[in-house]
Predicted model as a PDB file, atoms N, CA, C, CB and O in Angstrom, pLDDT in the B-factor column:
MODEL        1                                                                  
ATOM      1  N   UNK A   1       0.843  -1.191   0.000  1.00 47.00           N  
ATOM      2  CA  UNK A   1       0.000   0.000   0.000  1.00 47.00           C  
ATOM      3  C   UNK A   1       0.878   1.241   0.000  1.00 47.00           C  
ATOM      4  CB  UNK A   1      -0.953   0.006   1.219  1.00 47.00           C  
ATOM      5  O   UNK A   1       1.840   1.312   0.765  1.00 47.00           O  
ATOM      6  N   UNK A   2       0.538   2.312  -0.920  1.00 56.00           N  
ATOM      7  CA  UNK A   2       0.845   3.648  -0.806  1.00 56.00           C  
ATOM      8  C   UNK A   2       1.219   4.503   0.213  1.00 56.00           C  
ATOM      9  CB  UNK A   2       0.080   4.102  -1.154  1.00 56.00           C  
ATOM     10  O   UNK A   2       0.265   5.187   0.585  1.00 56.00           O  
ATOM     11  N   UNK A   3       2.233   4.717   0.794  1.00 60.00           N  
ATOM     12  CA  UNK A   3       2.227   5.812   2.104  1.00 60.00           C  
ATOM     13  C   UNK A   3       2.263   7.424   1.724  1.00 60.00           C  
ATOM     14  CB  UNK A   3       3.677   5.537   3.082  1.00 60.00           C  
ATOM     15  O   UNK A   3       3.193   8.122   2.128  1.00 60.00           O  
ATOM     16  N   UNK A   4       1.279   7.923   0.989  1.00 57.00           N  
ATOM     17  CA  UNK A   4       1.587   8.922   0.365  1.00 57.00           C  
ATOM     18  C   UNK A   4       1.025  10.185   1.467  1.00 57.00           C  
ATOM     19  CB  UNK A   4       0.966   8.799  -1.139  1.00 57.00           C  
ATOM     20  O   UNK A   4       0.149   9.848   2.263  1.00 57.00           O  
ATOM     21  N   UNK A   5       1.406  11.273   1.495  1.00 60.00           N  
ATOM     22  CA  UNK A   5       1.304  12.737   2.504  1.00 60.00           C  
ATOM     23  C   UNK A   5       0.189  13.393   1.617  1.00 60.00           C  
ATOM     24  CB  UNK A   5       2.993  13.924   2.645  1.00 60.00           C  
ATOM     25  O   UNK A   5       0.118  13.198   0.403  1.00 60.00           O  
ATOM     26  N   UNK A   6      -0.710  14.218   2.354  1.00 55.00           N  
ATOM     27  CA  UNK A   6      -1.766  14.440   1.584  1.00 55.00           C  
ATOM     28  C   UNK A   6      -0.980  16.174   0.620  1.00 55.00           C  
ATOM     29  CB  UNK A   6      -3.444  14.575   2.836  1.00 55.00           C  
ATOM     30  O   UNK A   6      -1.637  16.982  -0.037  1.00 55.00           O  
ATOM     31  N   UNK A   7       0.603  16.213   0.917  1.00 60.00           N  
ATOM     32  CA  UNK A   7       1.017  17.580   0.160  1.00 60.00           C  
ATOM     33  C   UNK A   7       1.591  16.633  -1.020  1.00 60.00           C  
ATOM     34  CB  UNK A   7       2.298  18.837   1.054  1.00 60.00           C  
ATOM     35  O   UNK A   7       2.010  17.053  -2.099  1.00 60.00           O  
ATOM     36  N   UNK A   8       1.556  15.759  -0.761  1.00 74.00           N  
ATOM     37  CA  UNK A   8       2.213  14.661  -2.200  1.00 74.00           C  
ATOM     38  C   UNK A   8       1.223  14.227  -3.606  1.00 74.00           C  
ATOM     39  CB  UNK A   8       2.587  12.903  -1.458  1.00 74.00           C  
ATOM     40  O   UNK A   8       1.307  14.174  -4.833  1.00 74.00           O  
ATOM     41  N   UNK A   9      -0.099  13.872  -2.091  1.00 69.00           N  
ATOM     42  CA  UNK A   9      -0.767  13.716  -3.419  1.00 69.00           C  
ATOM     43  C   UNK A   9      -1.602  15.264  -4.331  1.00 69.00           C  
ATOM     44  CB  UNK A   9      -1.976  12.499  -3.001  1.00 69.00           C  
ATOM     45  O   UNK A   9      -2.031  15.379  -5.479  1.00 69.00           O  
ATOM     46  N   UNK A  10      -1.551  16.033  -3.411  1.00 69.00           N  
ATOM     47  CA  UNK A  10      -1.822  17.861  -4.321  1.00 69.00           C  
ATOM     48  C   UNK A  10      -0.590  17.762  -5.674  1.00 69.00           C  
ATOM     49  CB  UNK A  10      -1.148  19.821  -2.809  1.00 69.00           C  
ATOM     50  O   UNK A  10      -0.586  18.404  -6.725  1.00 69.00           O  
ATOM     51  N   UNK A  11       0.197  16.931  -5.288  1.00 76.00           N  
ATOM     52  CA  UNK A  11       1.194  16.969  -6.003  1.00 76.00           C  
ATOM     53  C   UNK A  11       1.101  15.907  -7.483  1.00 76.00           C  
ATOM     54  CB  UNK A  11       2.287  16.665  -4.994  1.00 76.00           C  
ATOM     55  O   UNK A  11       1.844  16.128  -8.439  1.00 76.00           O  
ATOM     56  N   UNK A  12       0.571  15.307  -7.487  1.00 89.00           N  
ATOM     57  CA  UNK A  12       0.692  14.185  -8.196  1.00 89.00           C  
ATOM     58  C   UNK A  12      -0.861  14.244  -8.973  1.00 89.00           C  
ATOM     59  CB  UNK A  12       1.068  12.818  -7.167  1.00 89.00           C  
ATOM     60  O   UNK A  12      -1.015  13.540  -9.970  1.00 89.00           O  
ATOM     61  N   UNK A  13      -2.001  15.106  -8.482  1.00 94.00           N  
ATOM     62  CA  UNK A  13      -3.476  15.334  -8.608  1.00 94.00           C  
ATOM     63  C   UNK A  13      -3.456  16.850  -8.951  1.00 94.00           C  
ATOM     64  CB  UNK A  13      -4.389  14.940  -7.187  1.00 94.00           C  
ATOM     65  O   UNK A  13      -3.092  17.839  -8.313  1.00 94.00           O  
ATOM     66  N   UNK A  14      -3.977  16.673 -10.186  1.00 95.00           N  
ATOM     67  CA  UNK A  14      -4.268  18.696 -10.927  1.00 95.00           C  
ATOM     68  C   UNK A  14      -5.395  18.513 -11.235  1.00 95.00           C  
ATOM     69  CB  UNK A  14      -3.382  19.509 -12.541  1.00 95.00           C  
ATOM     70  O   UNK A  14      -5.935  17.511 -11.704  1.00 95.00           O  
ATOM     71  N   UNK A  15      -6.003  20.019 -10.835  1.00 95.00           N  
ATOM     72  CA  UNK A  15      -7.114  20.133 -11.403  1.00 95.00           C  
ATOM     73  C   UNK A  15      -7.090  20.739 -13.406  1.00 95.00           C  
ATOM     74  CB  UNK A  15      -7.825  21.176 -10.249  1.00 95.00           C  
ATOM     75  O   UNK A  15      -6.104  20.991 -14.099  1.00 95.00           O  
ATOM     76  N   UNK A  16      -8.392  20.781 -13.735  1.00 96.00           N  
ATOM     77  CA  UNK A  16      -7.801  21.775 -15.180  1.00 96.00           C  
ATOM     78  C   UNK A  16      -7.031  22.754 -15.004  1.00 96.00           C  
ATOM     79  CB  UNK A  16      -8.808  22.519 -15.986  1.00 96.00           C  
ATOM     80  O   UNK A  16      -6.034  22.747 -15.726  1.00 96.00           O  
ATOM     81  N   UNK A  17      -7.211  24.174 -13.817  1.00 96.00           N  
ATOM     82  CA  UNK A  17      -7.287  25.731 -13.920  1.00 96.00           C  
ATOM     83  C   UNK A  17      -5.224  25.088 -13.321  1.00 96.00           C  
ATOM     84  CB  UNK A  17      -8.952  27.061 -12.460  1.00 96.00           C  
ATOM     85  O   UNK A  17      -4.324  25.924 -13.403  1.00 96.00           O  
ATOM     86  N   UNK A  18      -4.991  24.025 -12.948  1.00 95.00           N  
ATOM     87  CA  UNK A  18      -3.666  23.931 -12.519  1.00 95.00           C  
ATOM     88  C   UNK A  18      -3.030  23.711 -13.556  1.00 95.00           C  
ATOM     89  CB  UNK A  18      -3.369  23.037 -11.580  1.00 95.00           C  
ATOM     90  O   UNK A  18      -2.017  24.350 -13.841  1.00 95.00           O  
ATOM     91  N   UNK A  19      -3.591  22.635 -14.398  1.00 96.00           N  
ATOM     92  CA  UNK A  19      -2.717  22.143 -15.512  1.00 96.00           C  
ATOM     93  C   UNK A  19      -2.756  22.657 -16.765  1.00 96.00           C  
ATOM     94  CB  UNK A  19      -2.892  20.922 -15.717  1.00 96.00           C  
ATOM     95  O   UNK A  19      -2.154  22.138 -17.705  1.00 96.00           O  
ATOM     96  N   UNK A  20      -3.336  23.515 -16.842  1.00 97.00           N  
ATOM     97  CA  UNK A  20      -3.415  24.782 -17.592  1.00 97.00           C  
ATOM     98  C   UNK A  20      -2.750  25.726 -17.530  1.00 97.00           C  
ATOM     99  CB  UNK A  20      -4.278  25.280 -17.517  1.00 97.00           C  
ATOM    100  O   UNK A  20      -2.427  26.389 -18.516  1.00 97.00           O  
ATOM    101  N   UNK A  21      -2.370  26.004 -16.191  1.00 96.00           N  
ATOM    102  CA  UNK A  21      -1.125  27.203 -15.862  1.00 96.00           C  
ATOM    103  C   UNK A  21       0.049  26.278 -16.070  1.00 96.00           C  
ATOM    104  CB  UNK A  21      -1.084  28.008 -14.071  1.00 96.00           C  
ATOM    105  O   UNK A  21       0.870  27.088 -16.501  1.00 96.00           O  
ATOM    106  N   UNK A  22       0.788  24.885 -16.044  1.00 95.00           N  
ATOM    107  CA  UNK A  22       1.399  24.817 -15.839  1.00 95.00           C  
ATOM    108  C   UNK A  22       1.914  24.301 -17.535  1.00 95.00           C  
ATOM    109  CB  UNK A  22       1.339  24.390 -14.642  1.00 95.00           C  
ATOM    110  O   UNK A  22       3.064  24.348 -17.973  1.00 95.00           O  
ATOM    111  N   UNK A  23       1.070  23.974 -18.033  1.00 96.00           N  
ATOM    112  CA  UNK A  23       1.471  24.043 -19.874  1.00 96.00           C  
ATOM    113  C   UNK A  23       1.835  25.137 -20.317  1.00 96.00           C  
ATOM    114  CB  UNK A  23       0.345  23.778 -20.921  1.00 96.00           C  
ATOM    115  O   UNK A  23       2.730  25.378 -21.126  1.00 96.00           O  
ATOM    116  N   UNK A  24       0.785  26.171 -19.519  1.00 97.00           N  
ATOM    117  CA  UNK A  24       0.808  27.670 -20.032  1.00 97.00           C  
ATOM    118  C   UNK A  24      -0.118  27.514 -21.288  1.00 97.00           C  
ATOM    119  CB  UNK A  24       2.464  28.314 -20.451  1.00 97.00           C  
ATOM    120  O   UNK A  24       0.250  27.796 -22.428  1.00 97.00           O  
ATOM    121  N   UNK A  25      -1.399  27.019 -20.947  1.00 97.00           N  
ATOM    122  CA  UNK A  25      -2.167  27.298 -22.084  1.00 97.00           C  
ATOM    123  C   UNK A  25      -3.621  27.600 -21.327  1.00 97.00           C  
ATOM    124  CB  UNK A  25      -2.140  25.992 -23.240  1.00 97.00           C  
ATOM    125  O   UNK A  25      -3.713  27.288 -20.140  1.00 97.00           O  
ATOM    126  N   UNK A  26      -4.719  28.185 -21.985  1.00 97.00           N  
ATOM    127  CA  UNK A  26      -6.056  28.224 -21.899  1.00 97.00           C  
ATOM    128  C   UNK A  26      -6.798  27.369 -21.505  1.00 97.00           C  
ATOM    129  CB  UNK A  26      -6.466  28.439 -22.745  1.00 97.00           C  
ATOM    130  O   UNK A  26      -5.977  26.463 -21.363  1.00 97.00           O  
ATOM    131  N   UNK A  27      -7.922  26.868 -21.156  1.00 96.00           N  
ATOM    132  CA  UNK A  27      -9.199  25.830 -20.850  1.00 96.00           C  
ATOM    133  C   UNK A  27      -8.869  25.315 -21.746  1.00 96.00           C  
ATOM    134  CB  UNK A  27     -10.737  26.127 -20.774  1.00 96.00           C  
ATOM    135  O   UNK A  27      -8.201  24.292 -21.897  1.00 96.00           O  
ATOM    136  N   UNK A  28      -9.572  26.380 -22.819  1.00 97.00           N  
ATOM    137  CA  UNK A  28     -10.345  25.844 -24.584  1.00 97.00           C  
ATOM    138  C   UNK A  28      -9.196  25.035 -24.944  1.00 97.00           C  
ATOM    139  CB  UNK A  28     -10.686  27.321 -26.114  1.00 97.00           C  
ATOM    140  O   UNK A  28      -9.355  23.907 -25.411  1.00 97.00           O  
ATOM    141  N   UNK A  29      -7.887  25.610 -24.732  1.00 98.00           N  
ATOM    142  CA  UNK A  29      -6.490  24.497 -25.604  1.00 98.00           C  
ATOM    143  C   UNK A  29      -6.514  23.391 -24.628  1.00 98.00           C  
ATOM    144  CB  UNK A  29      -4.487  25.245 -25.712  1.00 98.00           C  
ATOM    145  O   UNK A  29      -6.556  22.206 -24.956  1.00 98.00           O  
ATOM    146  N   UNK A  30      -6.477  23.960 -23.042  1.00 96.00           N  
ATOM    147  CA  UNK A  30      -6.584  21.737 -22.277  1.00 96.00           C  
ATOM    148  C   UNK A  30      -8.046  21.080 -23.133  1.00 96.00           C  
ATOM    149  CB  UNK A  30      -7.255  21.534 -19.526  1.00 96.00           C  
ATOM    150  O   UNK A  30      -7.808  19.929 -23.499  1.00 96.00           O  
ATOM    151  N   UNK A  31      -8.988  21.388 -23.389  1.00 96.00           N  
ATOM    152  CA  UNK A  31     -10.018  21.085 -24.011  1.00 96.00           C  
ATOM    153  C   UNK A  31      -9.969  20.133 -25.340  1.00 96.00           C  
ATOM    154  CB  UNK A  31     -10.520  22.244 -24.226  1.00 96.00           C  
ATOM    155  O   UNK A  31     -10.559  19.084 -25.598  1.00 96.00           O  
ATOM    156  N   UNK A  32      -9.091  20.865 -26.033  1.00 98.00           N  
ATOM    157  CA  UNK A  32      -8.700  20.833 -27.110  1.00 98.00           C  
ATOM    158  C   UNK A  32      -7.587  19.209 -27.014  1.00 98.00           C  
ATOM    159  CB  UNK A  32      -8.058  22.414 -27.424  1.00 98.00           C  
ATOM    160  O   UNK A  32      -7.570  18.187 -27.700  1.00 98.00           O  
ATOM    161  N   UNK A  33      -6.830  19.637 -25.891  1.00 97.00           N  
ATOM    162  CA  UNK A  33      -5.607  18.636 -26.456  1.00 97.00           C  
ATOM    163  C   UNK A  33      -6.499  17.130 -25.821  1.00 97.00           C  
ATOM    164  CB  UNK A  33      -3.563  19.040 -25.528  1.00 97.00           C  
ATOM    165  O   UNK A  33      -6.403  16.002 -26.304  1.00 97.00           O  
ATOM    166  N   UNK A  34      -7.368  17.550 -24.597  1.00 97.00           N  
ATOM    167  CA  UNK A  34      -8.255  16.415 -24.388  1.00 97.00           C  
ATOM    168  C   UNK A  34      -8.675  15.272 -25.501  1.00 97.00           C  
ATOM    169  CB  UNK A  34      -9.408  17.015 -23.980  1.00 97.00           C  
ATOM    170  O   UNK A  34      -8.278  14.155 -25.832  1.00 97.00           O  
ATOM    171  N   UNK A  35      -9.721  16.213 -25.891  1.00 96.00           N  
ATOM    172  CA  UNK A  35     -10.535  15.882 -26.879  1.00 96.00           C  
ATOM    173  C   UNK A  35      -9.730  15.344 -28.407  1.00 96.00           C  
ATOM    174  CB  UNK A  35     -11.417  17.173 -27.025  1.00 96.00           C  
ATOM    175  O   UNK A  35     -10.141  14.229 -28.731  1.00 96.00           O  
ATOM    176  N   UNK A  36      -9.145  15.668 -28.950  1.00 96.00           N  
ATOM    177  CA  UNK A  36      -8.409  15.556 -29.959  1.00 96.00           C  
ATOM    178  C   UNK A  36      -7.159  15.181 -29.928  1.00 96.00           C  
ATOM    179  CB  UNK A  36      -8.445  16.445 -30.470  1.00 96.00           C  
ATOM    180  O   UNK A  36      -6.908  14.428 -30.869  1.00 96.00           O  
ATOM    181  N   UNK A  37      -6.529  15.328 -29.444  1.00 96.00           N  
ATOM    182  CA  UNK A  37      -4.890  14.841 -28.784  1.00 96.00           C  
ATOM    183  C   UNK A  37      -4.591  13.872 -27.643  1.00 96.00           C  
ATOM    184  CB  UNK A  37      -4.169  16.063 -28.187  1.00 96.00           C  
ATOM    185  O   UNK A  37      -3.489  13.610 -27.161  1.00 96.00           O  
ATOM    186  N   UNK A  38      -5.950  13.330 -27.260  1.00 97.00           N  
ATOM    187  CA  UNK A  38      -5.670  12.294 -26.232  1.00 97.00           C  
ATOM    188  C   UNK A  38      -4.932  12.302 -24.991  1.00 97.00           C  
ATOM    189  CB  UNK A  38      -5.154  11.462 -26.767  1.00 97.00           C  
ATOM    190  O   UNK A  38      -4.343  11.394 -24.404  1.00 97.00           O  
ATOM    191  N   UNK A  39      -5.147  13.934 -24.627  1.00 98.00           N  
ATOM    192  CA  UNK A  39      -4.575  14.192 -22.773  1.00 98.00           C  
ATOM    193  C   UNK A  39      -5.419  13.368 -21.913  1.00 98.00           C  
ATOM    194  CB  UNK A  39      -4.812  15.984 -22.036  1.00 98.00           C  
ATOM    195  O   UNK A  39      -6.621  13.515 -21.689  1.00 98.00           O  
ATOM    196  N   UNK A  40      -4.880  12.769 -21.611  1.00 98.00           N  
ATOM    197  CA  UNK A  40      -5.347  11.778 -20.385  1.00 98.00           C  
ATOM    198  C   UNK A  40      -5.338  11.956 -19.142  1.00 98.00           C  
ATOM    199  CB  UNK A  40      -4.772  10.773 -20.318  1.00 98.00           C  
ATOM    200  O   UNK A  40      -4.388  12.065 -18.367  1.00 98.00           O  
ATOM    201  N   UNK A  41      -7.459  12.011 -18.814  1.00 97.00           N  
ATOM    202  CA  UNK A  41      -7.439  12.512 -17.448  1.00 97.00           C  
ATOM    203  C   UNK A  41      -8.717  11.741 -17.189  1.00 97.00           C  
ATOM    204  CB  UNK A  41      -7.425  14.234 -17.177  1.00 97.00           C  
ATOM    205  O   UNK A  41      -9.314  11.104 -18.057  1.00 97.00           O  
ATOM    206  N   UNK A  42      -9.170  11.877 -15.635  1.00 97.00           N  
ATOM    207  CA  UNK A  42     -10.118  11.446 -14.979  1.00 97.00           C  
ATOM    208  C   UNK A  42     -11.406  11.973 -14.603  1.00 97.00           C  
ATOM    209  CB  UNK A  42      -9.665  11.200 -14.195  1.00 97.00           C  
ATOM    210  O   UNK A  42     -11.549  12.882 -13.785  1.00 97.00           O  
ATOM    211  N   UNK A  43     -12.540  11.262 -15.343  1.00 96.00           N  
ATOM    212  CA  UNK A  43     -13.887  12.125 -14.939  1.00 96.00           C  
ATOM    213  C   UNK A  43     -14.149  12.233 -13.408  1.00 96.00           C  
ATOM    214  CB  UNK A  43     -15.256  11.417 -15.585  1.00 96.00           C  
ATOM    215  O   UNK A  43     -14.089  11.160 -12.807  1.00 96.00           O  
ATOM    216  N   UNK A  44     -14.351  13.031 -12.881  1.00 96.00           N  
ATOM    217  CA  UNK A  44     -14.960  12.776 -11.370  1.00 96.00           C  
ATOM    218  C   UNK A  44     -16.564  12.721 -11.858  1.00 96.00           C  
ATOM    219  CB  UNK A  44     -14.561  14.247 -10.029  1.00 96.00           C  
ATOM    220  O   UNK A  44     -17.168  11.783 -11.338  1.00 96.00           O  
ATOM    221  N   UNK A  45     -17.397  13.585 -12.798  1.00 96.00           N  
ATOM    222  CA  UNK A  45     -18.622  13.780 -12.926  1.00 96.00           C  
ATOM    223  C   UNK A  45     -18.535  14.410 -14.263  1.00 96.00           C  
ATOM    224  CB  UNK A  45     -19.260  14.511 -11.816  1.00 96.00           C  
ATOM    225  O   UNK A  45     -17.509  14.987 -14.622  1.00 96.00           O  
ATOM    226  N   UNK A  46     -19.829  14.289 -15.175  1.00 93.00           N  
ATOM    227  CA  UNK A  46     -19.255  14.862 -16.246  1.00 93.00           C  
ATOM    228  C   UNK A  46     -19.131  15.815 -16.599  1.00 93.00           C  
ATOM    229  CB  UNK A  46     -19.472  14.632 -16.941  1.00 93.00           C  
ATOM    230  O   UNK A  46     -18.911  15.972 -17.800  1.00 93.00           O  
ATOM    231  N   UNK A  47     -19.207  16.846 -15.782  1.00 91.00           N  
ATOM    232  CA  UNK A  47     -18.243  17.957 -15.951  1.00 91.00           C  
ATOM    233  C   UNK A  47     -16.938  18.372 -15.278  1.00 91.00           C  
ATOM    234  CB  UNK A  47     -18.878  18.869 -15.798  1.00 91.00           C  
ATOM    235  O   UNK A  47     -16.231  19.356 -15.495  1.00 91.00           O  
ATOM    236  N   UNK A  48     -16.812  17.471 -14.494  1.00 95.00           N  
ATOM    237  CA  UNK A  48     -14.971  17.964 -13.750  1.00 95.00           C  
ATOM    238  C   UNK A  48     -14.032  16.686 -13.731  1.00 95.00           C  
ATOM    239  CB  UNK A  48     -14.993  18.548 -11.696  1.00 95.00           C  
ATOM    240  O   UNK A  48     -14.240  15.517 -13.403  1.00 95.00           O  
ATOM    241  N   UNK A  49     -13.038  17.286 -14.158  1.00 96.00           N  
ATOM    242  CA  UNK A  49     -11.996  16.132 -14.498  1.00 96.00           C  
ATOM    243  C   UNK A  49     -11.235  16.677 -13.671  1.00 96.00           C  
ATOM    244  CB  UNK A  49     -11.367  15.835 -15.981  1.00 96.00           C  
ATOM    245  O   UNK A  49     -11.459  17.794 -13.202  1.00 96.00           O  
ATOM    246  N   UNK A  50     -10.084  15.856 -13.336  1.00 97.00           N  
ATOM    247  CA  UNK A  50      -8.750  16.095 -13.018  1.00 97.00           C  
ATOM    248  C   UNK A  50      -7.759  15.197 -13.855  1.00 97.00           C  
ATOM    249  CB  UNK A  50      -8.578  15.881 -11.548  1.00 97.00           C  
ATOM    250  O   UNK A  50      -8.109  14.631 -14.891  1.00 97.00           O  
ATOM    251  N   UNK A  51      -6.656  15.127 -13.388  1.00 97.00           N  
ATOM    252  CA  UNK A  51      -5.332  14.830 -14.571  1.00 97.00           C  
ATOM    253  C   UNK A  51      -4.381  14.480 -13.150  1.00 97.00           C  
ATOM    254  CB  UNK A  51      -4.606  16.602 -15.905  1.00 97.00           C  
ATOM    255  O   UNK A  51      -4.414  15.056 -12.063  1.00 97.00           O  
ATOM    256  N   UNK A  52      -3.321  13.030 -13.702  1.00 94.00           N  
ATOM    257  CA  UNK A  52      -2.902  12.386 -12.352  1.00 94.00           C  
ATOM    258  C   UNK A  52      -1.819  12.641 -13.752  1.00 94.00           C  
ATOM    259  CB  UNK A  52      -3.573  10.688 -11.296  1.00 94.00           C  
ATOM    260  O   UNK A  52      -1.743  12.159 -14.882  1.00 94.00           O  
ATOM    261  N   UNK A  53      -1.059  13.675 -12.963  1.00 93.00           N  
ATOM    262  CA  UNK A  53       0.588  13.993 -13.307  1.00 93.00           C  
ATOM    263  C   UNK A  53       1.563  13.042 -13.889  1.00 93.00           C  
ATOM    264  CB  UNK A  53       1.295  14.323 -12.095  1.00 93.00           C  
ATOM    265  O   UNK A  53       2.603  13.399 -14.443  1.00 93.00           O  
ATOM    266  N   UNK A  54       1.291  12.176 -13.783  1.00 92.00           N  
ATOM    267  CA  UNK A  54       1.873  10.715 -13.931  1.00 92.00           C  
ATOM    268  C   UNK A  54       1.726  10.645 -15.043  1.00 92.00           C  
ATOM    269  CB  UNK A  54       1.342   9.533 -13.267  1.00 92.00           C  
ATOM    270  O   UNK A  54       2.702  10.879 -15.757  1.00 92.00           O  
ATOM    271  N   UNK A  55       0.501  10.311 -15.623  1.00 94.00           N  
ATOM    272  CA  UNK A  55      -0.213  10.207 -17.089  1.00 94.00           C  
ATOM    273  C   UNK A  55       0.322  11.195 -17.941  1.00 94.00           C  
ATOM    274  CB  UNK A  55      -1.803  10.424 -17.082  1.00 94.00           C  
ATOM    275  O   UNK A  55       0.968  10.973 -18.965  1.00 94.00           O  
ATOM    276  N   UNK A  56      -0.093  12.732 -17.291  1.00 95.00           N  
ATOM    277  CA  UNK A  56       0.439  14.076 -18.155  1.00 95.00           C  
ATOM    278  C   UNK A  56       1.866  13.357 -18.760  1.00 95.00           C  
ATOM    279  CB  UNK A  56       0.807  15.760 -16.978  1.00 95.00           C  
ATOM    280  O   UNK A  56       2.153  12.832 -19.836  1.00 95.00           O  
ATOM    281  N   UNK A  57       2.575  13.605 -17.538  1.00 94.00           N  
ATOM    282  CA  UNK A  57       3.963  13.450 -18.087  1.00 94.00           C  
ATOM    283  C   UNK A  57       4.185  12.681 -19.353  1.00 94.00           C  
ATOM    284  CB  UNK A  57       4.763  12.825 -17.113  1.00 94.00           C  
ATOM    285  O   UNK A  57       4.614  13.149 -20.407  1.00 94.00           O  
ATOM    286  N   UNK A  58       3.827  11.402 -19.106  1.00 94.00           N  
ATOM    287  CA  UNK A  58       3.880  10.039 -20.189  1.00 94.00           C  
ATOM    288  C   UNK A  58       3.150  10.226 -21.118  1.00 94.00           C  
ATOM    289  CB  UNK A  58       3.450   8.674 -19.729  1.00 94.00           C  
ATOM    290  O   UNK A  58       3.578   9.701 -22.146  1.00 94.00           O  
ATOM    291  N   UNK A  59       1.963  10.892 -21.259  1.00 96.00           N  
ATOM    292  CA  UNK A  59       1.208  11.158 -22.618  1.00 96.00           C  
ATOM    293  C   UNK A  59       2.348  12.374 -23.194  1.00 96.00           C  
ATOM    294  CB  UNK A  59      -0.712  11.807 -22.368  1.00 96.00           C  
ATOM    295  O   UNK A  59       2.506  12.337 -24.414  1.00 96.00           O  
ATOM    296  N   UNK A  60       3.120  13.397 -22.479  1.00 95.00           N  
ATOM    297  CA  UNK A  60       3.916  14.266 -23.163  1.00 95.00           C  
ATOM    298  C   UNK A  60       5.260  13.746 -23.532  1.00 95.00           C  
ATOM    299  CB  UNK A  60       4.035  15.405 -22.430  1.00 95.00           C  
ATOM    300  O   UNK A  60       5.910  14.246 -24.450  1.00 95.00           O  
ATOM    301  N   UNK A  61       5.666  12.767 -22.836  1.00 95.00           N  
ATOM    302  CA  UNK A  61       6.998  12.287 -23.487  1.00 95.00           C  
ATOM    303  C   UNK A  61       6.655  11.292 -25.012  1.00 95.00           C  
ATOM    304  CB  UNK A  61       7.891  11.239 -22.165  1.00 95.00           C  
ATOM    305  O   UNK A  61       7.381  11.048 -25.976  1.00 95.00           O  
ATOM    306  N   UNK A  62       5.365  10.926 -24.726  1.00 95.00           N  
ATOM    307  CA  UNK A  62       5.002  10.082 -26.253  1.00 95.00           C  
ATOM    308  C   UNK A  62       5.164  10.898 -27.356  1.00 95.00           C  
ATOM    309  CB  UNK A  62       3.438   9.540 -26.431  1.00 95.00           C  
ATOM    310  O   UNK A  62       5.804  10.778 -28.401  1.00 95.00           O  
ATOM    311  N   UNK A  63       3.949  12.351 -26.580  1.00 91.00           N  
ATOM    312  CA  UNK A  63       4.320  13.596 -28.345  1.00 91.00           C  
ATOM    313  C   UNK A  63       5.962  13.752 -28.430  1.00 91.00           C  
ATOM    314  CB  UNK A  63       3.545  15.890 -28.143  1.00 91.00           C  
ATOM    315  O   UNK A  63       6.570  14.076 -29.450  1.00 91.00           O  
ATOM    316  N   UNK A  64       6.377  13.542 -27.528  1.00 90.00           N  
ATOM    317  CA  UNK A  64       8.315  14.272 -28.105  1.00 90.00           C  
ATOM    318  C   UNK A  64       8.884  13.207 -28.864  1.00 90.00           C  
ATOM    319  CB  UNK A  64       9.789  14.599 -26.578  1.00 90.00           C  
ATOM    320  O   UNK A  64       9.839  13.409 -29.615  1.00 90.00           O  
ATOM    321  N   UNK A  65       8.161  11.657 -28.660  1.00 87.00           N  
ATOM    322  CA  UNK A  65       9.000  11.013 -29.374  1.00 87.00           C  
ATOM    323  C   UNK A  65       8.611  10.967 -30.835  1.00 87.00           C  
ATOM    324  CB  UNK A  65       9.158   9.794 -28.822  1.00 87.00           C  
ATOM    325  O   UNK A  65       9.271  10.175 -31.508  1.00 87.00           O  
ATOM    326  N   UNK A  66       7.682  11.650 -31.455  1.00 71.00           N  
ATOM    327  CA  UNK A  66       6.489  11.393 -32.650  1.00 71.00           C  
ATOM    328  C   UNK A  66       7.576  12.204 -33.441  1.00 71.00           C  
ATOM    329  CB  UNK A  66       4.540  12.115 -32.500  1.00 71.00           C  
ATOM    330  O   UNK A  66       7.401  12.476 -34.629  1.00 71.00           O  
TER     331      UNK A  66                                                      
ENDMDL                                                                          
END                                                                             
């Protein structure tokens, strides 16, 4: 089992308005790379997702290798 600190997992768990600042892009473009580019994230309900950092990363090292 996981021994993770609850400042670890803030860490490892983004919301959109986070992972949006941290691309440095807009909603509409996380929207965008969602929908069409296959950013990989987690419905909580169908309107709020979050994105487990983990995934980000590895879905972005795939585009660098293309």
């Amino acid at each position: 089992m996981l021994n993770l600190s609850l400042e670890k997992l803030e860490d490892l768990i983004l919301n959109e308005a986070d992972l949006a600042a941290v691309l440095s892009v807009d909603i509409k473009r996380l929207a965008y790379l969602r929908k069409e580019k296959g950013l990989p994230c987690i419905y909580l309900t169908s309107r709020l997702r979050v994105y487990l950092a983990i995934k980000v990363y590895e879905w972005l090292t795939k585009l660098s290798e293309v």
